[in-house]
SEFIZA-3560 file (N, C-alpha, C; in Angstrom, 3 decimals):
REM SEFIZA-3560
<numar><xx>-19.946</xx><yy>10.074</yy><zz>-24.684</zz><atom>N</atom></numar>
<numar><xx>-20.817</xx><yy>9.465</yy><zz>-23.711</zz><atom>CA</atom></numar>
<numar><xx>-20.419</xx><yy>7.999</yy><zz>-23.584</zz><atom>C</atom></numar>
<numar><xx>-20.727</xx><yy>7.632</yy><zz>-22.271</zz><atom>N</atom></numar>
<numar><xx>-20.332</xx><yy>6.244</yy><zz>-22.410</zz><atom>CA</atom></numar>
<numar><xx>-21.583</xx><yy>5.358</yy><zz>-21.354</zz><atom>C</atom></numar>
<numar><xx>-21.336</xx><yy>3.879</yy><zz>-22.130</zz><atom>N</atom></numar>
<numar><xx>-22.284</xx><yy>3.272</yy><zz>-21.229</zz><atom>CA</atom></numar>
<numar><xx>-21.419</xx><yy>2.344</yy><zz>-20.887</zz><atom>C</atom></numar>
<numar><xx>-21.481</xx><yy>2.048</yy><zz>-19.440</zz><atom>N</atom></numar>
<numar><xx>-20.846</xx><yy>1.375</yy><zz>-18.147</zz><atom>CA</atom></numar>
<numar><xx>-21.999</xx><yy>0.163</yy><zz>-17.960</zz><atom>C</atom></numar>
<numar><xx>-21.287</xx><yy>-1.123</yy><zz>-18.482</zz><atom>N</atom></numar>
<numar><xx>-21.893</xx><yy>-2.481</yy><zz>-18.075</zz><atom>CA</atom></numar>
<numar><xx>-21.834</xx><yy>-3.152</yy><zz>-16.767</zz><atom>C</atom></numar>
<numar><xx>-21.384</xx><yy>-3.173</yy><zz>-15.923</zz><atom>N</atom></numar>
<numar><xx>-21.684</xx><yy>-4.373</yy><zz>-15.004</zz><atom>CA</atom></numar>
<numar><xx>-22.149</xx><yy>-5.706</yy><zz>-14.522</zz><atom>C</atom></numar>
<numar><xx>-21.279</xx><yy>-6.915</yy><zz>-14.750</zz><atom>N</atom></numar>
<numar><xx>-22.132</xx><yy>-8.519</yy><zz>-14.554</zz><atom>CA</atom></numar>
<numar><xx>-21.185</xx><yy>-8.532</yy><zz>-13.752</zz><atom>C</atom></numar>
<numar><xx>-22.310</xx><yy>-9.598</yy><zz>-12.496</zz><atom>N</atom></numar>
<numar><xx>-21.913</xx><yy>-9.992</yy><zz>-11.124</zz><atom>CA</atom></numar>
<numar><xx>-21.355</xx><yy>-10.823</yy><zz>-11.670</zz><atom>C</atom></numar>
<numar><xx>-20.135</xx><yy>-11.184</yy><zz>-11.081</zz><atom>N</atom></numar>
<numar><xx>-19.138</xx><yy>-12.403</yy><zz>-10.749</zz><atom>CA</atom></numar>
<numar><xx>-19.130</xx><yy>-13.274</yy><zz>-9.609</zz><atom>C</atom></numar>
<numar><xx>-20.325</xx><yy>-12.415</yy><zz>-9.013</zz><atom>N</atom></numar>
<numar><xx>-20.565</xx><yy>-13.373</yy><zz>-7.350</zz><atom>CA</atom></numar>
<numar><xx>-22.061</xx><yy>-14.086</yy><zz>-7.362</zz><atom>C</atom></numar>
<numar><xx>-22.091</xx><yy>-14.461</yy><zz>-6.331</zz><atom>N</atom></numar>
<numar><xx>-23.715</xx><yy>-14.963</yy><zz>-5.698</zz><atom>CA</atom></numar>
<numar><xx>-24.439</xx><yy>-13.537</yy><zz>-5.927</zz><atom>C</atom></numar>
<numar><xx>-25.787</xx><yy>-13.371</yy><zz>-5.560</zz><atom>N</atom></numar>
<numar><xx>-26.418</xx><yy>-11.961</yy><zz>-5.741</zz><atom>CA</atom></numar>
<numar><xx>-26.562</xx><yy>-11.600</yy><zz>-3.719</zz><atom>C</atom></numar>
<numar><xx>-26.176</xx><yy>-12.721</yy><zz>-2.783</zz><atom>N</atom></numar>
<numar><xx>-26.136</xx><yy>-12.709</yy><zz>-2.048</zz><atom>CA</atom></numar>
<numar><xx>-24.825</xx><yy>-11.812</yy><zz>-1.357</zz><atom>C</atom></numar>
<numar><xx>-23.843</xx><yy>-12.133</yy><zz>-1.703</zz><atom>N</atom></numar>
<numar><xx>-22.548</xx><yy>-11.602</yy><zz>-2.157</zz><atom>CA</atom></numar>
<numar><xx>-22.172</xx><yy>-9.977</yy><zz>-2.626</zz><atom>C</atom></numar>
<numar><xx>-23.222</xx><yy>-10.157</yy><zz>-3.367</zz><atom>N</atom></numar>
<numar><xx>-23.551</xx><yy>-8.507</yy><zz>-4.480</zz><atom>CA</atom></numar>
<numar><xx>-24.227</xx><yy>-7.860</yy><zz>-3.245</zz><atom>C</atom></numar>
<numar><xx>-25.441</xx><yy>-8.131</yy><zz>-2.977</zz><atom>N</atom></numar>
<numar><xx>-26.033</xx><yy>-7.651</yy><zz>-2.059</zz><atom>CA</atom></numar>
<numar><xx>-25.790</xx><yy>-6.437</yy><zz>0.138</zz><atom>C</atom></numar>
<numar><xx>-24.693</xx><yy>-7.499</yy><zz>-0.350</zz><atom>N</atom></numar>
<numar><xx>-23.814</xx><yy>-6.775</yy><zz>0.497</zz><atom>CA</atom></numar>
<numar><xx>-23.026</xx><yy>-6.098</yy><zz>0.574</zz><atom>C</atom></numar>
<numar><xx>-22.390</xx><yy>-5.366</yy><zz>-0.554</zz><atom>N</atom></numar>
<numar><xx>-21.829</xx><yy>-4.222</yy><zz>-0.793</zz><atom>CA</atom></numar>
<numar><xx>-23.142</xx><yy>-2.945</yy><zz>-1.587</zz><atom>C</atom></numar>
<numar><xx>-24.202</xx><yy>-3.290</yy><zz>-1.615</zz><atom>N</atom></numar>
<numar><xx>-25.407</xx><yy>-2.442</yy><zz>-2.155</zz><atom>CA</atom></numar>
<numar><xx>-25.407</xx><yy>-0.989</yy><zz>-1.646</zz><atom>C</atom></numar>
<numar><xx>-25.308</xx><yy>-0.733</yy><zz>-0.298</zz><atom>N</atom></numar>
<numar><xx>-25.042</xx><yy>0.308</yy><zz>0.193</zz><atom>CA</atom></numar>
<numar><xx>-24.577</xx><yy>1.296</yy><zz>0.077</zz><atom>C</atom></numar>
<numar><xx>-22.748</xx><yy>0.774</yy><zz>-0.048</zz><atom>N</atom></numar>
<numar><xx>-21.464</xx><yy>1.294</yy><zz>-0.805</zz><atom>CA</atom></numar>
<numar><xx>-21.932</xx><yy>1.751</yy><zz>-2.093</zz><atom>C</atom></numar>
<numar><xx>-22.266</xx><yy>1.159</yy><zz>-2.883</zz><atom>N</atom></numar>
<numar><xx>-22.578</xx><yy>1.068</yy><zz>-4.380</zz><atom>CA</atom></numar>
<numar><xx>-23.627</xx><yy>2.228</yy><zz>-4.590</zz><atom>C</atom></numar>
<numar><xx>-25.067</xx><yy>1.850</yy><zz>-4.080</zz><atom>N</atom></numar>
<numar><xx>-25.897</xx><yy>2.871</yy><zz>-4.019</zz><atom>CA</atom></numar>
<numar><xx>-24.980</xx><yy>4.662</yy><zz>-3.526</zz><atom>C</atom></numar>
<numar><xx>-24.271</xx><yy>4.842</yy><zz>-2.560</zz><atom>N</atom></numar>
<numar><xx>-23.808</xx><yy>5.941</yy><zz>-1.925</zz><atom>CA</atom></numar>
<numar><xx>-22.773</xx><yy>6.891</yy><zz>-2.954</zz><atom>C</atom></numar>
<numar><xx>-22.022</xx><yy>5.653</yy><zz>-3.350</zz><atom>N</atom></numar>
<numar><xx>-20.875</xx><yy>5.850</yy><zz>-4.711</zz><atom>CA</atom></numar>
<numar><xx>-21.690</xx><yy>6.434</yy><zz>-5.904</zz><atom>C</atom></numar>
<numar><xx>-22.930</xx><yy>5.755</yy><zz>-6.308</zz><atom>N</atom></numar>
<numar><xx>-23.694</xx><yy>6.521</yy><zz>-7.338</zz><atom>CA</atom></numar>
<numar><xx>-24.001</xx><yy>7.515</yy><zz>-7.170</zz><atom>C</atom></numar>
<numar><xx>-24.610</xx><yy>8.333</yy><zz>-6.066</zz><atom>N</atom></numar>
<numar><xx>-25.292</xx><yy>9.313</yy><zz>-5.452</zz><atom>CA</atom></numar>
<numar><xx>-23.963</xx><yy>9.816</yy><zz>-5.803</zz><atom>C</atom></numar>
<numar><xx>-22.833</xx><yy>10.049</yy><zz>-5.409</zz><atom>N</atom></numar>
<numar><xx>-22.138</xx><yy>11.105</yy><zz>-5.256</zz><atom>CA</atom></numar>
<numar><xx>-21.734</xx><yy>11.292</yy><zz>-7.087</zz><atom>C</atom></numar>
<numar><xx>-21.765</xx><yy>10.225</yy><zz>-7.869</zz><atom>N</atom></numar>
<numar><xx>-21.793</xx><yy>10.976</yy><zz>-9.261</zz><atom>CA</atom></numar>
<numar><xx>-22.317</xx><yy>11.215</yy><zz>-9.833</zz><atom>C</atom></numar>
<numar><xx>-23.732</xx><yy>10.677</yy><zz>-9.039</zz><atom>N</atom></numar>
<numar><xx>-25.075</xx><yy>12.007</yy><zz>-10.229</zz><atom>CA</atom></numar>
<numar><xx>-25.118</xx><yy>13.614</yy><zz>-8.937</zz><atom>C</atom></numar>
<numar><xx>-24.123</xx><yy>13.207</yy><zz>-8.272</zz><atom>N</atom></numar>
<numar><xx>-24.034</xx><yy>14.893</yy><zz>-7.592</zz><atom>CA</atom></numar>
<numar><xx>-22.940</xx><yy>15.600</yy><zz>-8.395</zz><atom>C</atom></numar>
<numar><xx>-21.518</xx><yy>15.080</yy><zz>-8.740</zz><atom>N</atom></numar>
<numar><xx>-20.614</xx><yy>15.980</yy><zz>-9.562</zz><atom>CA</atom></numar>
<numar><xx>-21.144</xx><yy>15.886</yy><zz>-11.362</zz><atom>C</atom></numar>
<numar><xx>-22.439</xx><yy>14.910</yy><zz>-11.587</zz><atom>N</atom></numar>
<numar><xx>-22.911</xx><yy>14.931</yy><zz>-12.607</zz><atom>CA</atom></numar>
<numar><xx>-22.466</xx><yy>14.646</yy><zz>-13.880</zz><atom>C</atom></numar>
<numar><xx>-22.129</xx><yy>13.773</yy><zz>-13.640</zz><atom>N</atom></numar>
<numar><xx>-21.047</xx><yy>12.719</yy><zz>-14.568</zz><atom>CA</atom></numar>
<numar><xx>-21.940</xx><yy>11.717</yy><zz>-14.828</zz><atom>C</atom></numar>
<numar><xx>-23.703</xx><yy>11.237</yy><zz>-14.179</zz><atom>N</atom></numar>
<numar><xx>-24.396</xx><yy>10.183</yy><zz>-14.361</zz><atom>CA</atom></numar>
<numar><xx>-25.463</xx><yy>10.999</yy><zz>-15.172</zz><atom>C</atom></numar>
<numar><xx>-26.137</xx><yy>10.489</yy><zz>-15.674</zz><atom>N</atom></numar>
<numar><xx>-27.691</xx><yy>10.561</yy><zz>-16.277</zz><atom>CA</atom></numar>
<numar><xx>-28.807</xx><yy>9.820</yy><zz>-16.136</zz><atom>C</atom></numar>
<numar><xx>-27.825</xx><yy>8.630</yy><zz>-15.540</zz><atom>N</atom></numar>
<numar><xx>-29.343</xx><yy>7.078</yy><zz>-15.888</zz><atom>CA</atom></numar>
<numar><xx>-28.033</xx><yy>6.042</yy><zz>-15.083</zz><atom>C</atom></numar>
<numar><xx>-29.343</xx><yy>5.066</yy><zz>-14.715</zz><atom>N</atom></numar>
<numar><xx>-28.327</xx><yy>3.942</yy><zz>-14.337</zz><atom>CA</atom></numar>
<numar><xx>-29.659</xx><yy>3.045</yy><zz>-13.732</zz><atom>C</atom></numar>
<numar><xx>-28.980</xx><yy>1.932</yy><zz>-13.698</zz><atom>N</atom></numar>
<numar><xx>-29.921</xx><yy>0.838</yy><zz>-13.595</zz><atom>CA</atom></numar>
<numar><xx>-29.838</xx><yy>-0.359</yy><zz>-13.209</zz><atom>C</atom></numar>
<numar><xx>-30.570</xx><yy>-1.549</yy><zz>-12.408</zz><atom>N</atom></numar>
<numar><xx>-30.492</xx><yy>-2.448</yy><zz>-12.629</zz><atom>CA</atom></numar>
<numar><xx>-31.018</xx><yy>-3.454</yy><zz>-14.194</zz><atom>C</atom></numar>
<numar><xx>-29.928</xx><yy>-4.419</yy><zz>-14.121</zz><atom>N</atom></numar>
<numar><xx>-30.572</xx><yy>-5.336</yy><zz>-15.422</zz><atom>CA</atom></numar>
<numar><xx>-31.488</xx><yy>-6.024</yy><zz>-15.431</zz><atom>C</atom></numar>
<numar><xx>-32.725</xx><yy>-6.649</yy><zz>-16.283</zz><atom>N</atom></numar>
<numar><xx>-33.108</xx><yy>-7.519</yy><zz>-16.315</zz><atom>CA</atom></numar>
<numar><xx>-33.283</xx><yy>-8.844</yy><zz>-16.934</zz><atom>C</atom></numar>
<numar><xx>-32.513</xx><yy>-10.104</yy><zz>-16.850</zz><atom>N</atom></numar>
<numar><xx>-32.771</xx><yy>-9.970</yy><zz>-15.627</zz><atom>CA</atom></numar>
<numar><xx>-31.767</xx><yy>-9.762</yy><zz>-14.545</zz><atom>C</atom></numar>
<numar><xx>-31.540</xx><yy>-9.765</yy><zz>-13.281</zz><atom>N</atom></numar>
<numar><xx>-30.620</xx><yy>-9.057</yy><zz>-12.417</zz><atom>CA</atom></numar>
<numar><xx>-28.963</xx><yy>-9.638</yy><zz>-12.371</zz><atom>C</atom></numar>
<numar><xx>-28.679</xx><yy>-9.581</yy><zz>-13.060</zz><atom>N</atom></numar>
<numar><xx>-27.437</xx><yy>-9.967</yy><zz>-13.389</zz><atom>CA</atom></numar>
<numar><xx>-26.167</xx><yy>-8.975</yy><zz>-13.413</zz><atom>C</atom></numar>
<numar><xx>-26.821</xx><yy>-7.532</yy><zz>-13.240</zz><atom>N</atom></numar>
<numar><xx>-25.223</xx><yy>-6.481</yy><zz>-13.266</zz><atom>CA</atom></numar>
<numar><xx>-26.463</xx><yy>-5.199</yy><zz>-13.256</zz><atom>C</atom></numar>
<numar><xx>-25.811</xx><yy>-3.982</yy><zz>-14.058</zz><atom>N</atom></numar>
<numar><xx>-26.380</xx><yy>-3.249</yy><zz>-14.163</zz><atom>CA</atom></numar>
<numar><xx>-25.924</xx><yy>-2.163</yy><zz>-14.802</zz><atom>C</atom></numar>
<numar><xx>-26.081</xx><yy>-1.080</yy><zz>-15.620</zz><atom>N</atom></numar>
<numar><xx>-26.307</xx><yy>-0.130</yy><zz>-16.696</zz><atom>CA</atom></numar>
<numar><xx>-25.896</xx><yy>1.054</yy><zz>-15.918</zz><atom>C</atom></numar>
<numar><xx>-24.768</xx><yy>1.759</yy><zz>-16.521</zz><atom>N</atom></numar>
<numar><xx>-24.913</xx><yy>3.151</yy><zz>-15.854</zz><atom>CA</atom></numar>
<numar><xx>-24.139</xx><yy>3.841</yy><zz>-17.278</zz><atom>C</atom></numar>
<numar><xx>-25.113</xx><yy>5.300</yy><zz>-17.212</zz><atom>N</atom></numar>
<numar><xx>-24.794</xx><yy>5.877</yy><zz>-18.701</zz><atom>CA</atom></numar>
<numar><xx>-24.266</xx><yy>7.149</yy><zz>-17.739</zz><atom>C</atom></numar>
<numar><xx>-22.768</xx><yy>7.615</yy><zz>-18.539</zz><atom>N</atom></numar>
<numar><xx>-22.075</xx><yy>8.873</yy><zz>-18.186</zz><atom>CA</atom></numar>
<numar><xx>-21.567</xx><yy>9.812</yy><zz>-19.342</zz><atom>C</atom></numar>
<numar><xx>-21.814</xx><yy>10.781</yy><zz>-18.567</zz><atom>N</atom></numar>
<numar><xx>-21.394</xx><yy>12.010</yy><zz>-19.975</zz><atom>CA</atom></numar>
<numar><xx>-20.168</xx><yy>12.781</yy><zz>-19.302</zz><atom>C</atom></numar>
<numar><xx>-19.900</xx><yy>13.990</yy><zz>-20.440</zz><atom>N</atom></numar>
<numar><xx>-18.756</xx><yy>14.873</yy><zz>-20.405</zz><atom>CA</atom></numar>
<numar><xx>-17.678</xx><yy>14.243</yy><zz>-19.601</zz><atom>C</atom></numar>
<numar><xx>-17.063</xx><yy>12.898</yy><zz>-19.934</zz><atom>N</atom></numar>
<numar><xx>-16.143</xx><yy>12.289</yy><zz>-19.272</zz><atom>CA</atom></numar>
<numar><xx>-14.823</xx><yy>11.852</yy><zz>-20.489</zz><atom>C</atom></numar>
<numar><xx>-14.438</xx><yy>11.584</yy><zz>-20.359</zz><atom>N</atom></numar>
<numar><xx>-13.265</xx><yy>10.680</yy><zz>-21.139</zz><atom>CA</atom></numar>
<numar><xx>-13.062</xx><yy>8.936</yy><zz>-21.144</zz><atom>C</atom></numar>
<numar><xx>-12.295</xx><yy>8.368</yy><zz>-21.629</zz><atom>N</atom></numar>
<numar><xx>-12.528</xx><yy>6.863</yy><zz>-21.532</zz><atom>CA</atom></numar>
<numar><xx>-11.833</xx><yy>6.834</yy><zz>-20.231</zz><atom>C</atom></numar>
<numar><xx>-10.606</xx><yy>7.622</yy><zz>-20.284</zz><atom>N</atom></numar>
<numar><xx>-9.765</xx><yy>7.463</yy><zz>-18.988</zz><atom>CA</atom></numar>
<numar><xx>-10.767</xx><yy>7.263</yy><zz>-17.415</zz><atom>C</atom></numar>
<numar><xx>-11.270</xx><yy>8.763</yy><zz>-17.467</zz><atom>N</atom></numar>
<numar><xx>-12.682</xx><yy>8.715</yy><zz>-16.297</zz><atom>CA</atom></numar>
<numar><xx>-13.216</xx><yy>7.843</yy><zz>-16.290</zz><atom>C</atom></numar>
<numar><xx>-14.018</xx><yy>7.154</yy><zz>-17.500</zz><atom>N</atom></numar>
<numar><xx>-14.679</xx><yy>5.910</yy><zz>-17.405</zz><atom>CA</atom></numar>
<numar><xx>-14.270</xx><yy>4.911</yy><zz>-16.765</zz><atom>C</atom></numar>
<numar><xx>-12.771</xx><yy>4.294</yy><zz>-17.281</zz><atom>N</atom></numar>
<numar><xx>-12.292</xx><yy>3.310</yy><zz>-16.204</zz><atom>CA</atom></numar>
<numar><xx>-11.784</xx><yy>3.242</yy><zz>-14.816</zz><atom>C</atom></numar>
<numar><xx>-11.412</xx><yy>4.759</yy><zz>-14.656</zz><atom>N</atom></numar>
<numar><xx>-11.463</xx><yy>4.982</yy><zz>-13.209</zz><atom>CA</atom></numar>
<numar><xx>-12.909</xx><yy>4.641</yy><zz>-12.595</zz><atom>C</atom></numar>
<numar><xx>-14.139</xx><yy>5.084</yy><zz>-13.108</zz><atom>N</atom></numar>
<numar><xx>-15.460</xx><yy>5.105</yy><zz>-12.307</zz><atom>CA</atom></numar>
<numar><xx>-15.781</xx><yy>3.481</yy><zz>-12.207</zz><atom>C</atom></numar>
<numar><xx>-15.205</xx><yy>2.529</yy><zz>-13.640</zz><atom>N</atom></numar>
<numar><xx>-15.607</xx><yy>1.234</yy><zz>-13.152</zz><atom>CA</atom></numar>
<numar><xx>-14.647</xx><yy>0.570</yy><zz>-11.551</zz><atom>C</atom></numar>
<numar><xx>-13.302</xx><yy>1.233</yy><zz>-12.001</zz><atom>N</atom></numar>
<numar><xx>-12.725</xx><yy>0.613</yy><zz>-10.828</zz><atom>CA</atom></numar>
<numar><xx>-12.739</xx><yy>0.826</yy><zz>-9.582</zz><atom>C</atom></numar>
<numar><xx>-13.492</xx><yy>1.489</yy><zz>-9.285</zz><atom>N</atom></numar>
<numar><xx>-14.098</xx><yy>2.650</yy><zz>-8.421</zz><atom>CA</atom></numar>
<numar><xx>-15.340</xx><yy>2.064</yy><zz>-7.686</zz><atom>C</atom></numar>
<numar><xx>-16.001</xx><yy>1.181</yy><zz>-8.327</zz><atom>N</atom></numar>
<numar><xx>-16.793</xx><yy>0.885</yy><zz>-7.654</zz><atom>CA</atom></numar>
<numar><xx>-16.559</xx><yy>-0.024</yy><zz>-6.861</zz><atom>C</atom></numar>
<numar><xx>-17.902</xx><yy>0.128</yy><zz>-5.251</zz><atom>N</atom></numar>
<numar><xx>-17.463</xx><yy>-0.484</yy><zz>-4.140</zz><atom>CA</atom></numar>
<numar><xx>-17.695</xx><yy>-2.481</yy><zz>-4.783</zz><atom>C</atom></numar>
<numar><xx>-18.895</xx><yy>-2.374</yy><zz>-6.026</zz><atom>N</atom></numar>
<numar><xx>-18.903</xx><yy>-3.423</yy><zz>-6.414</zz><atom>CA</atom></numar>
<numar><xx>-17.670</xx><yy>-4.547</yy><zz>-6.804</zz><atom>C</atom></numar>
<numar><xx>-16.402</xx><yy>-3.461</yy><zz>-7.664</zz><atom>N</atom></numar>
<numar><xx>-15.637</xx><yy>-3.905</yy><zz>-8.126</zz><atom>CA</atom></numar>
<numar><xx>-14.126</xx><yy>-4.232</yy><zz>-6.960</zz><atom>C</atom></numar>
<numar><xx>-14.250</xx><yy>-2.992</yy><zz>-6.041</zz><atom>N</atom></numar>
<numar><xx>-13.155</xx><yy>-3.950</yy><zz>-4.893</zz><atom>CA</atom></numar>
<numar><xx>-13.272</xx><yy>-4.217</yy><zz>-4.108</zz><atom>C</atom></numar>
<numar><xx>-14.798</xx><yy>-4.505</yy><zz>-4.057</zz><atom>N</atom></numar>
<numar><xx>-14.956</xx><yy>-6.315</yy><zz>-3.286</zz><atom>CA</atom></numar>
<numar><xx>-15.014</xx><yy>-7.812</yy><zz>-4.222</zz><atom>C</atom></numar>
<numar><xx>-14.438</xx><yy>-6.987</yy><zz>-5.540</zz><atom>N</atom></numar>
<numar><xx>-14.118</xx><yy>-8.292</yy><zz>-6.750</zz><atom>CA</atom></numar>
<numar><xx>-15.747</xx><yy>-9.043</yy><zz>-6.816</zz><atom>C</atom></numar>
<numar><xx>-17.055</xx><yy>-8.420</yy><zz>-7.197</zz><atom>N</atom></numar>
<numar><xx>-18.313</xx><yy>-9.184</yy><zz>-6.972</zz><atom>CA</atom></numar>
<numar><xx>-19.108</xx><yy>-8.596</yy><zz>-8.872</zz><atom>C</atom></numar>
<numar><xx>-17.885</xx><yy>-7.865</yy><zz>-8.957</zz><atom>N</atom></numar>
<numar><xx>-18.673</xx><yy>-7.764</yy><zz>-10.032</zz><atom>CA</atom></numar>
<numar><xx>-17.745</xx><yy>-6.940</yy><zz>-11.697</zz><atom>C</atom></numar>
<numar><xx>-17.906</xx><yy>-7.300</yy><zz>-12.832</zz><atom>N</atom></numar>
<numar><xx>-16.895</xx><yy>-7.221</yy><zz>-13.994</zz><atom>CA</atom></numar>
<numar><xx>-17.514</xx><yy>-6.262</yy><zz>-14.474</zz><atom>C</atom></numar>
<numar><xx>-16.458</xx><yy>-4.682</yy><zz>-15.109</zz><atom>N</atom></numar>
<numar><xx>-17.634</xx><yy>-3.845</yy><zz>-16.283</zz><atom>CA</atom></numar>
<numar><xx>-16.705</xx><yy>-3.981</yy><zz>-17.515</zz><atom>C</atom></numar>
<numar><xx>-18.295</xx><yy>-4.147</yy><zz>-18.559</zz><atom>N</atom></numar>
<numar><xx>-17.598</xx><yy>-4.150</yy><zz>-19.994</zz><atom>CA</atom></numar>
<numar><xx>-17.609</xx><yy>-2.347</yy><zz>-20.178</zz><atom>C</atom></numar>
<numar><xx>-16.829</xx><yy>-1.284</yy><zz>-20.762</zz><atom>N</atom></numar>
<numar><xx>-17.668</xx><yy>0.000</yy><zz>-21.118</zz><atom>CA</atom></numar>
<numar><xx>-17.426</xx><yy>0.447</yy><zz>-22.774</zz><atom>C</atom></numar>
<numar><xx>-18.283</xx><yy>0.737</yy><zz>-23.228</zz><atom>N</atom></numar>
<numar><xx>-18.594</xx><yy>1.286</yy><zz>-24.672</zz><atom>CA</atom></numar>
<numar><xx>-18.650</xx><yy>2.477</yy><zz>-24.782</zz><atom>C</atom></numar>
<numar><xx>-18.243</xx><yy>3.380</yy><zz>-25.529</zz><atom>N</atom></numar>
<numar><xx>-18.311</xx><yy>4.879</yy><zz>-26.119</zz><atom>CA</atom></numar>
<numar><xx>-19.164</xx><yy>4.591</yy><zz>-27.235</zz><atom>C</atom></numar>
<numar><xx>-20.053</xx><yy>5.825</yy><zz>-27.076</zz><atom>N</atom></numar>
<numar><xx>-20.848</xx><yy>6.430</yy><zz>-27.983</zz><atom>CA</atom></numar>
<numar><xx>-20.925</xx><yy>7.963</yy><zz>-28.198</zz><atom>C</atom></numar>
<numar><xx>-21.235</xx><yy>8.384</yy><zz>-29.800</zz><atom>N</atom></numar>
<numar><xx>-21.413</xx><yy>10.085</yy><zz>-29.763</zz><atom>CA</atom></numar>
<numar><xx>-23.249</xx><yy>9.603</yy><zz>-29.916</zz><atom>C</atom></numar>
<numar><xx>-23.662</xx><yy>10.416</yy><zz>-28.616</zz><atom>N</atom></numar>
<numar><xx>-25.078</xx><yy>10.964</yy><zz>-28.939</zz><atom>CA</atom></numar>
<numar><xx>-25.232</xx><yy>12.259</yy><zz>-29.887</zz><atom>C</atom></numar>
<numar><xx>-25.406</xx><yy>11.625</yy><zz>-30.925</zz><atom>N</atom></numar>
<numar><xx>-25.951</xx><yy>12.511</yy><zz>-31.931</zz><atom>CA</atom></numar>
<numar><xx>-27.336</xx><yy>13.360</yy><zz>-32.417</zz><atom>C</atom></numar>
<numar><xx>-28.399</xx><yy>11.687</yy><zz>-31.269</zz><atom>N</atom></numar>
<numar><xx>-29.708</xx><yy>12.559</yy><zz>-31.306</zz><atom>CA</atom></numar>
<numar><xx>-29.953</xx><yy>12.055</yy><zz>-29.785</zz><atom>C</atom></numar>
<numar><xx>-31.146</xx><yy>12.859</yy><zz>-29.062</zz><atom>N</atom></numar>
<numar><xx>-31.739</xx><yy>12.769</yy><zz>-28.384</zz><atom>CA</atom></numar>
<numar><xx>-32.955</xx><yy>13.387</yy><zz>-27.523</zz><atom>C</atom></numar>
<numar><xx>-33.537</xx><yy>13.280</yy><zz>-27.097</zz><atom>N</atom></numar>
<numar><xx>-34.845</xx><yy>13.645</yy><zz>-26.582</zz><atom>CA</atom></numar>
<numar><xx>-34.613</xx><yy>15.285</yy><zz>-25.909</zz><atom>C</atom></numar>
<numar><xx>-35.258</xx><yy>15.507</yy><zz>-26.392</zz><atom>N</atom></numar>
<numar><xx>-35.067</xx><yy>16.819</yy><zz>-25.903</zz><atom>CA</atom></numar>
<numar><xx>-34.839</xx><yy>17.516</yy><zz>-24.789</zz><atom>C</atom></numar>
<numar><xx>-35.220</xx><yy>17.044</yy><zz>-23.660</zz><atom>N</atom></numar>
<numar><xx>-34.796</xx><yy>17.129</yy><zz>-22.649</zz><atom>CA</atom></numar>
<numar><xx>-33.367</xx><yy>16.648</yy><zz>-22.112</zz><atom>C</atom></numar>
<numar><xx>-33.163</xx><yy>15.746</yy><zz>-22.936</zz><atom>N</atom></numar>
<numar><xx>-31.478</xx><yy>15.582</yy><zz>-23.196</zz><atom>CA</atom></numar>
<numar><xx>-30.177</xx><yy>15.745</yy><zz>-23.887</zz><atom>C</atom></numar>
<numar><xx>-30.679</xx><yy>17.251</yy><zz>-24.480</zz><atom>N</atom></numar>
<numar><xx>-30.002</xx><yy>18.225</yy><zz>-25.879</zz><atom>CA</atom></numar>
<numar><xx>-28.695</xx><yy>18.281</yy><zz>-25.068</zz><atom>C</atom></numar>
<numar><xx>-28.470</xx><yy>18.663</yy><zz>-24.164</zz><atom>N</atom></numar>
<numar><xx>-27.129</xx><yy>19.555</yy><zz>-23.668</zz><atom>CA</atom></numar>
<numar><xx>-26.733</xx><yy>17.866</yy><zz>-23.291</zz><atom>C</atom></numar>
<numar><xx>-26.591</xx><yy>17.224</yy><zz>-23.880</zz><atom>N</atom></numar>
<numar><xx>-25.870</xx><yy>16.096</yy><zz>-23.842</zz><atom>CA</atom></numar>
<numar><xx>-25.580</xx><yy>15.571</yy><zz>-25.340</zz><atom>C</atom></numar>
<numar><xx>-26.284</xx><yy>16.165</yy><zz>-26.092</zz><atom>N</atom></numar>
<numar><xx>-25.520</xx><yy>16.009</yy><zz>-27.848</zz><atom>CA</atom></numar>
<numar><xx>-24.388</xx><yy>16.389</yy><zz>-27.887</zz><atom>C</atom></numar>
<numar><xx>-23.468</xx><yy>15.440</yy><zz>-29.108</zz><atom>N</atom></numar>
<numar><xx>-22.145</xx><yy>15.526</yy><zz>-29.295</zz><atom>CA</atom></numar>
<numar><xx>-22.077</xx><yy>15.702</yy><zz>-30.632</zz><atom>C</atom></numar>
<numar><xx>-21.188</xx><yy>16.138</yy><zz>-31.248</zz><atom>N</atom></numar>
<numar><xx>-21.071</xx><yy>16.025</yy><zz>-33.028</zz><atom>CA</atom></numar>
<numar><xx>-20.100</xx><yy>14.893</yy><zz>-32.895</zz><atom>C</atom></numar>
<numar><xx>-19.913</xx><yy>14.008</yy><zz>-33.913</zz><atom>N</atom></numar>
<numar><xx>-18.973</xx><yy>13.257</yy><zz>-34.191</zz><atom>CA</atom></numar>
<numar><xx>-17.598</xx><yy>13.806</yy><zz>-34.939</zz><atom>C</atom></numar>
<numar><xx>-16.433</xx><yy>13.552</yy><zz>-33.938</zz><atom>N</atom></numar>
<numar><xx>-14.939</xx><yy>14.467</yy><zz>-34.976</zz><atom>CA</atom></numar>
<numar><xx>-14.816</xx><yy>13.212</yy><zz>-36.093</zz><atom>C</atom></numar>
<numar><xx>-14.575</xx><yy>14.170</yy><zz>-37.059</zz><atom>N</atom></numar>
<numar><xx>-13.889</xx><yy>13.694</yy><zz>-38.575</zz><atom>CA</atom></numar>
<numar><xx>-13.323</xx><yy>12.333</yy><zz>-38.370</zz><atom>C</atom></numar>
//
């Protein structure tokens, strides 16, 4: 699993205008279902998007991918994690950790 950071590098004025793009781009990967959650920060400075059954490779494709990122308005840090526990409604997203 991985969590996808995002901090604006622009004005929020700047940001704001690729929102559209951005919003439309998300929609289509909680449709092939690669998203779970995603978010703005607070305070609004970037924003949070958590993805599963992906690879790191996928991951950096999805940051570079965004309409945020080639209009250059905004930087992602991304982190891997094994979900080992979670809410139950979010079982079929547990991972074991390899050796």
């Amino acid at each position: 699993m991985f969590v996808l950071e995002l901090t604006y590098t622009a004005p929020l004025d700047r940001v704001e205008e690729h929102q559209d793009a951005h919003v439309a781009w998300l929609a289509g990967l909680y449709e092939e279902g690669v998203l779970i959650a995603s978010g703005r920060k607070n305070p609004r400075d970037g924003g949070v998007l958590i993805a599963a059954g992906i690879d790191r490779d996928r991951a950096e494709r999805i940051a570079a991918s965004d309409p945020y990122t080639t209009a250059g308005v905004c930087a992602y840090r991304i982190r891997e994690f094994i979900a080992t526990k979670t809410a139950p409604a979010l079982e079929r997203y547990r991972e074991q950790p390899s050796v």
